[in-house]
N, CA and C atoms as a LAMMPS dump frame, in Angstrom:
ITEM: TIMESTEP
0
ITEM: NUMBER OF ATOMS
339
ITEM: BOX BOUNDS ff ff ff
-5.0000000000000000e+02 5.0000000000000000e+02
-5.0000000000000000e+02 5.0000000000000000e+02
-5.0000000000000000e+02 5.0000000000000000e+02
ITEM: ATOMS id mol type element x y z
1 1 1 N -468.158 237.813 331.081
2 1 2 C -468.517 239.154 331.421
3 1 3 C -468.956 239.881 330.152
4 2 1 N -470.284 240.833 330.234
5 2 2 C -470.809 241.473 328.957
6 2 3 C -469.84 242.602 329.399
7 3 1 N -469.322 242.993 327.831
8 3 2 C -469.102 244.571 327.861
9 3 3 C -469.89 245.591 327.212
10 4 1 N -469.769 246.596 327.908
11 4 2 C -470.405 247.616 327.074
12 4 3 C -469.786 248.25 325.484
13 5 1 N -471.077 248.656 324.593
14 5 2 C -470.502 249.161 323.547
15 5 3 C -470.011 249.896 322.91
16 6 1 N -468.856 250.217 322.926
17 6 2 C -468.287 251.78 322.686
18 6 3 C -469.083 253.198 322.211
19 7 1 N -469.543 252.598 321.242
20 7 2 C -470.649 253.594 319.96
21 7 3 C -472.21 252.801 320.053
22 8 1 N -472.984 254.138 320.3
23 8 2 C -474.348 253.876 320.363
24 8 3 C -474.627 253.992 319.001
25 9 1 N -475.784 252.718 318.631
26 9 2 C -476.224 252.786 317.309
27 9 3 C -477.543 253.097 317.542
28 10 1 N -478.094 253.245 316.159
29 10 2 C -479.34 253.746 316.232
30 10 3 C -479.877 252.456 315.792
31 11 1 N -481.351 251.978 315.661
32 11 2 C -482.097 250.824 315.173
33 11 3 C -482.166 250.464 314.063
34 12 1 N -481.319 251.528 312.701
35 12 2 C -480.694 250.822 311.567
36 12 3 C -479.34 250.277 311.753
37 13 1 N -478.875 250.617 312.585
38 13 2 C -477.179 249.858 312.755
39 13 3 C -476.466 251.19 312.353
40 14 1 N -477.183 252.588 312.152
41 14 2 C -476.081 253.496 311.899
42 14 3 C -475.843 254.644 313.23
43 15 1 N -474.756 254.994 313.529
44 15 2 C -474.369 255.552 314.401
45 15 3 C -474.583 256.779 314.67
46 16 1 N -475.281 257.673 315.646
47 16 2 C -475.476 258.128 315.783
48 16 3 C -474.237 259.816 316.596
49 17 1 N -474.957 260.975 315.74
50 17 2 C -473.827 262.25 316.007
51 17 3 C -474.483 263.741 316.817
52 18 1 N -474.644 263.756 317.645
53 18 2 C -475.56 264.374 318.431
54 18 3 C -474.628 265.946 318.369
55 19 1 N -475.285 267.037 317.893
56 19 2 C -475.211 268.337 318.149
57 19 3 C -475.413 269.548 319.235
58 20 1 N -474.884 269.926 320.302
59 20 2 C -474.612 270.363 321.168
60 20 3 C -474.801 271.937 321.106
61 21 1 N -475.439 272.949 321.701
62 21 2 C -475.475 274.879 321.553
63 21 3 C -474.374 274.842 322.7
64 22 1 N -474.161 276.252 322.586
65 22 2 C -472.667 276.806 323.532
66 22 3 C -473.46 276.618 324.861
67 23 1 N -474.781 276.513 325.335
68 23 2 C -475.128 276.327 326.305
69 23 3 C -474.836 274.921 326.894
70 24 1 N -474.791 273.697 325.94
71 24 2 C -474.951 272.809 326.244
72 24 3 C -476.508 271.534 325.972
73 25 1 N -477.187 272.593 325.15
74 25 2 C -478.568 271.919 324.997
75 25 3 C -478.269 271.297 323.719
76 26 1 N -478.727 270.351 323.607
77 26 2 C -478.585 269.367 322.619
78 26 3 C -479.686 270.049 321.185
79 27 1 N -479.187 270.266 320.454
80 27 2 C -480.172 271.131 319.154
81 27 3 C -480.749 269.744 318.146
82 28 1 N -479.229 268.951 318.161
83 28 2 C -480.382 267.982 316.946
84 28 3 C -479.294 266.363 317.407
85 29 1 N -480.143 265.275 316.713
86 29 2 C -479.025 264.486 316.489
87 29 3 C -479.481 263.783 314.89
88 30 1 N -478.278 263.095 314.199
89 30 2 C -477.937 262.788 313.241
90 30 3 C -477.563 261.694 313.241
91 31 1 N -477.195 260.635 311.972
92 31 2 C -476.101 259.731 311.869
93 31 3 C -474.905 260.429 311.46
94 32 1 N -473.932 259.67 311.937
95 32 2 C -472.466 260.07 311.485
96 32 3 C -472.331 260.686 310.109
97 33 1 N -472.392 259.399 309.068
98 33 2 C -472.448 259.523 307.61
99 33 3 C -472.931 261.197 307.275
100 34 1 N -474.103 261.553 308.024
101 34 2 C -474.87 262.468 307.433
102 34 3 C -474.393 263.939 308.345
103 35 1 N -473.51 263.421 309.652
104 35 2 C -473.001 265.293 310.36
105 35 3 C -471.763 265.046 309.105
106 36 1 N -471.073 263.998 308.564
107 36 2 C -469.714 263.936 307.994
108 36 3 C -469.664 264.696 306.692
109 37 1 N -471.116 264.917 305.982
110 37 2 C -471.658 265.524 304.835
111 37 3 C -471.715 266.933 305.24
112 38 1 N -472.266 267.161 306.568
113 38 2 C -473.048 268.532 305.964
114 38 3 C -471.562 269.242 306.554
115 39 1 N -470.62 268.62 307.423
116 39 2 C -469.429 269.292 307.68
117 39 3 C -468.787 269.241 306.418
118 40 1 N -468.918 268.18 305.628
119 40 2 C -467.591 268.471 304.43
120 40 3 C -468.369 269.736 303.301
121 41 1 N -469.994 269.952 303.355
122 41 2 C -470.221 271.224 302.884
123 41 3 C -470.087 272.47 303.449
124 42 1 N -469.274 272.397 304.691
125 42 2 C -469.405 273.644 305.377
126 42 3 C -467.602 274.268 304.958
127 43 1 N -467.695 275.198 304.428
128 43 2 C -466.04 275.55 303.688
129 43 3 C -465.368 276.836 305.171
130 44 1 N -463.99 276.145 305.148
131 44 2 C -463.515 277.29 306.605
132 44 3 C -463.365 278.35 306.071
133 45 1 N -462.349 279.012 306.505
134 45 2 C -462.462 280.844 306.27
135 45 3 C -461.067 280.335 305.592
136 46 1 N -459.957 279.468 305.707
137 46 2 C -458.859 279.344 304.697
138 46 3 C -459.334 278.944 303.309
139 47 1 N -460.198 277.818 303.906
140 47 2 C -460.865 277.157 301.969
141 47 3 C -461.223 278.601 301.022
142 48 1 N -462.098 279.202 302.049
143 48 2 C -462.903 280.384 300.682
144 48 3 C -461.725 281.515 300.705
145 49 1 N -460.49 281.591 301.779
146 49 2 C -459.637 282.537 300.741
147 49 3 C -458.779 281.84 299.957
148 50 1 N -458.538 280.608 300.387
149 50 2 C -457.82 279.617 299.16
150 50 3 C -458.614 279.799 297.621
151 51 1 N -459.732 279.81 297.873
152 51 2 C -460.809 279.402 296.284
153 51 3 C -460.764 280.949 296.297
154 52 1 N -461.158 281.951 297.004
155 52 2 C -460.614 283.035 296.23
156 52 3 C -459.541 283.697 295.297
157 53 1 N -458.529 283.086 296.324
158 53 2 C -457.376 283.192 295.524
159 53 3 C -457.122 282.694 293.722
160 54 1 N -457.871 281.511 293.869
161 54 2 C -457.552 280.458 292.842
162 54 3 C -458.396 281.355 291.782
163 55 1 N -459.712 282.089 291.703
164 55 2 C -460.992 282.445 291.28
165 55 3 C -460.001 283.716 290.72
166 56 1 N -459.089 284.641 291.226
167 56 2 C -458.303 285.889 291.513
168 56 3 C -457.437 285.102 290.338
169 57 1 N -456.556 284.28 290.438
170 57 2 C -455.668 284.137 289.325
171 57 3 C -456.319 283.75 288.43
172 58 1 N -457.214 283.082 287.728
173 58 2 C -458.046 282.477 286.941
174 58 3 C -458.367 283.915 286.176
175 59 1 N -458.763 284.596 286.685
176 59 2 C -459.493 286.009 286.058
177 59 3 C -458.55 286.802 285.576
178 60 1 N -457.245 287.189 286.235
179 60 2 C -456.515 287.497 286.354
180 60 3 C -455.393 287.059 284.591
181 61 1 N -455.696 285.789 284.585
182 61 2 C -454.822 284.919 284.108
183 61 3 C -455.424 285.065 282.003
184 62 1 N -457.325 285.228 282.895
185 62 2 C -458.161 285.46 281.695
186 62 3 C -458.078 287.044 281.269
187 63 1 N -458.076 287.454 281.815
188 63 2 C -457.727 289.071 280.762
189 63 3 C -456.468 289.285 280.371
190 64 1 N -455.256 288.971 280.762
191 64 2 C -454.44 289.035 279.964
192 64 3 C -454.236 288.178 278.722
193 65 1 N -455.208 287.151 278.833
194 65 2 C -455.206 286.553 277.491
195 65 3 C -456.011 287.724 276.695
196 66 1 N -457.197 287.919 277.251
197 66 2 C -457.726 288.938 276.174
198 66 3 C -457.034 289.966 275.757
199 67 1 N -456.455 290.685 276.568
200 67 2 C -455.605 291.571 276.325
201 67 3 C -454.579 291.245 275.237
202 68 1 N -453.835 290.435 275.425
203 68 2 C -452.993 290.121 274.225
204 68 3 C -453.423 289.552 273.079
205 69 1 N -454.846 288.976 272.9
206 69 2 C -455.823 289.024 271.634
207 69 3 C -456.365 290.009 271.072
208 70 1 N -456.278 291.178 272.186
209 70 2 C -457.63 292.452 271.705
210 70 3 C -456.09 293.506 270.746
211 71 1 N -454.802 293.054 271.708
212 71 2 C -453.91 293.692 270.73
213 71 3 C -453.033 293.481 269.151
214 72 1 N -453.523 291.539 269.82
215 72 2 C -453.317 291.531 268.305
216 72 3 C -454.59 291.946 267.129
217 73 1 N -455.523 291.918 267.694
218 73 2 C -456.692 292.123 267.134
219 73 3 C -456.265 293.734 266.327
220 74 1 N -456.012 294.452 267.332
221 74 2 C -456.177 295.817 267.093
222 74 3 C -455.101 295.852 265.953
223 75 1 N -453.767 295.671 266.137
224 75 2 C -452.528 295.541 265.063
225 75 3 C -453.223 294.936 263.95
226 76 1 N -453.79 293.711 263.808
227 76 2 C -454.233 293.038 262.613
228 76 3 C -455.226 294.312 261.946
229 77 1 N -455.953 295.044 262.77
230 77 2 C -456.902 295.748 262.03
231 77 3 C -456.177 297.048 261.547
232 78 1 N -454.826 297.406 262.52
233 78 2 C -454.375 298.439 262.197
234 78 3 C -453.753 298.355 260.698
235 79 1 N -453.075 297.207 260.772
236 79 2 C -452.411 296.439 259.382
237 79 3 C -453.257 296.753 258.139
238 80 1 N -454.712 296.406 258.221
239 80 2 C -455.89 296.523 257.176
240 80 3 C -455.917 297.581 256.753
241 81 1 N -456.367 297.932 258.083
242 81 2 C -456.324 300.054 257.639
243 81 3 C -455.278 300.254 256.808
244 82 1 N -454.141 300.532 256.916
245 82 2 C -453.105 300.695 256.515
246 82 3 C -453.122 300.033 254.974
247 83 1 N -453.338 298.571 254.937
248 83 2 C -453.704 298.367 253.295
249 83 3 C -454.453 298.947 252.63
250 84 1 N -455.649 298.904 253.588
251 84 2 C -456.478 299.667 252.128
252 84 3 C -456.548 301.256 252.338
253 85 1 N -455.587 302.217 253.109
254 85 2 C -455.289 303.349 252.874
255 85 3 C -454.543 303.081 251.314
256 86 1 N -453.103 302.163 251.357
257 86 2 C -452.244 302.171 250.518
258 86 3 C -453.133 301.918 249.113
259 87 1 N -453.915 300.683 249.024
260 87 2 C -454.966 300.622 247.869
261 87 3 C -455.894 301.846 247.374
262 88 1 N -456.013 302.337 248.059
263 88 2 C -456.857 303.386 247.953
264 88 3 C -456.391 304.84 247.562
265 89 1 N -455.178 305.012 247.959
266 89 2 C -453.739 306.083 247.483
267 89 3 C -453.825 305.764 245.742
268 90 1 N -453.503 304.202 245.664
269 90 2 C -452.921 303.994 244.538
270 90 3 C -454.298 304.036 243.327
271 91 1 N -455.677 303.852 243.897
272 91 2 C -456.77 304.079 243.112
273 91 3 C -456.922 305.242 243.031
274 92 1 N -456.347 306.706 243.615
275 92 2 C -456.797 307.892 243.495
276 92 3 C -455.871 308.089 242.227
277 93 1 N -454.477 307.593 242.412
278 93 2 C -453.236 308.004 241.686
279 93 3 C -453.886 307.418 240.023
280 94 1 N -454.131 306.382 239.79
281 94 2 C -454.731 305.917 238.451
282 94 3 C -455.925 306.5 238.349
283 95 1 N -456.767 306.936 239.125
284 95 2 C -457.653 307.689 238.551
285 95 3 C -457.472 309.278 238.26
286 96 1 N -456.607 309.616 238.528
287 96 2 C -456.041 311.092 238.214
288 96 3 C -455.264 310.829 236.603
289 97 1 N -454.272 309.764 236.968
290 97 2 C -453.754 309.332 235.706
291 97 3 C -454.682 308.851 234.594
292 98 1 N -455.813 308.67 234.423
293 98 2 C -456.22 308.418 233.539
294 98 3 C -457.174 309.874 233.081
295 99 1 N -457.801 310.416 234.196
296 99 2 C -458.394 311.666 233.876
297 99 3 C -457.254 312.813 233.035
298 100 1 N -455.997 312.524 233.369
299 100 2 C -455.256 313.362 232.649
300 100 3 C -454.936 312.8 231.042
301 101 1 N -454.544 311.722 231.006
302 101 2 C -454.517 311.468 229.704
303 101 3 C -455.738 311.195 228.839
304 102 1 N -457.199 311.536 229.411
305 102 2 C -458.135 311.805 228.464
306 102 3 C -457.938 312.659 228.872
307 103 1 N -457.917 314.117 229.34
308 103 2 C -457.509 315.623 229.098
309 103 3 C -456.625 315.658 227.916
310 104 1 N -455.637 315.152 227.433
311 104 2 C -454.955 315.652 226.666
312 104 3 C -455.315 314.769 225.765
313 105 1 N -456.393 313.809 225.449
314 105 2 C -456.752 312.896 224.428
315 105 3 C -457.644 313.943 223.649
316 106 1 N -458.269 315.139 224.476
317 106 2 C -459.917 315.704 224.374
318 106 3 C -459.207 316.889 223.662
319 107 1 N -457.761 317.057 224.68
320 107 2 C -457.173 318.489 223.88
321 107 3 C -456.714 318.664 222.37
322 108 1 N -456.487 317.371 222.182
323 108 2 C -455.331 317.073 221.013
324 108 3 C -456.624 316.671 220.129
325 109 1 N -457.487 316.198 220.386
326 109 2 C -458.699 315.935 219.279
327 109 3 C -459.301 317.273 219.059
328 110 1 N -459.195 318.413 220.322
329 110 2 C -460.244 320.173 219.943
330 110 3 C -458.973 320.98 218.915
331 111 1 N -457.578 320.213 218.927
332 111 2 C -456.772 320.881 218.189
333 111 3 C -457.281 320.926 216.632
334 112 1 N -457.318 319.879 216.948
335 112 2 C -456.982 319.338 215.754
336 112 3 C -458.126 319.416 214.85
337 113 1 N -459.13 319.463 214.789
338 113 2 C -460.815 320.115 214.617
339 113 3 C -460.48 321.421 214.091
């Protein structure tokens, strides 16, 4: 006795996946391999809030790194400031100190004239 074959093939030996409208009219047909593709590119409504989610912590995850770089950033620069205020204190202070003791180098030489 012949039996019949479960799965209709097509005339390459690949199986064929026929697409159906809510009416019932047949829109296209395909091989398997190729409805199995364009379904695994089609993403559900959990995948894209899953990958949202993931996209949400990622960003999320990336500014607080910046954030805690932009503050050390800022401290490191505040630090600088702060040095070369102090350098810069201490260059006013020697330059006063030296303007004074040629004042009294200039005085003690008009004395003494």
């Amino acid at each position: 006795m012949v039996t019949r074959r479960s799965t209709m093939k097509s005339r390459k030996g690949t199986r064929p996946s026929t697409v159906r409208a809510g009416s019932g009219k047949l829109e296209g047909a395909h091989s398997v391999k190729g409805a199995r593709v364009l379904d695994m590119q089609h993403m559900s409504a959990a995948q894209v809030g899953a990958r949202l989610d993931e996209v949400e912590s990622r960003v999320m995850r990336a500014a607080r790194r910046f954030v805690k770089v932009g503050r050390s950033s800022m401290d490191e620069a505040r630090i600088a400031a702060e040095a070369i205020r102090l350098s810069m204190n201490e260059a006013v202070r020697a330059v006063r100190h030296a303007m004074r003791k040629i004042a009294r180098q200039v005085a003690s030489a008009a004395q003494s004239v």
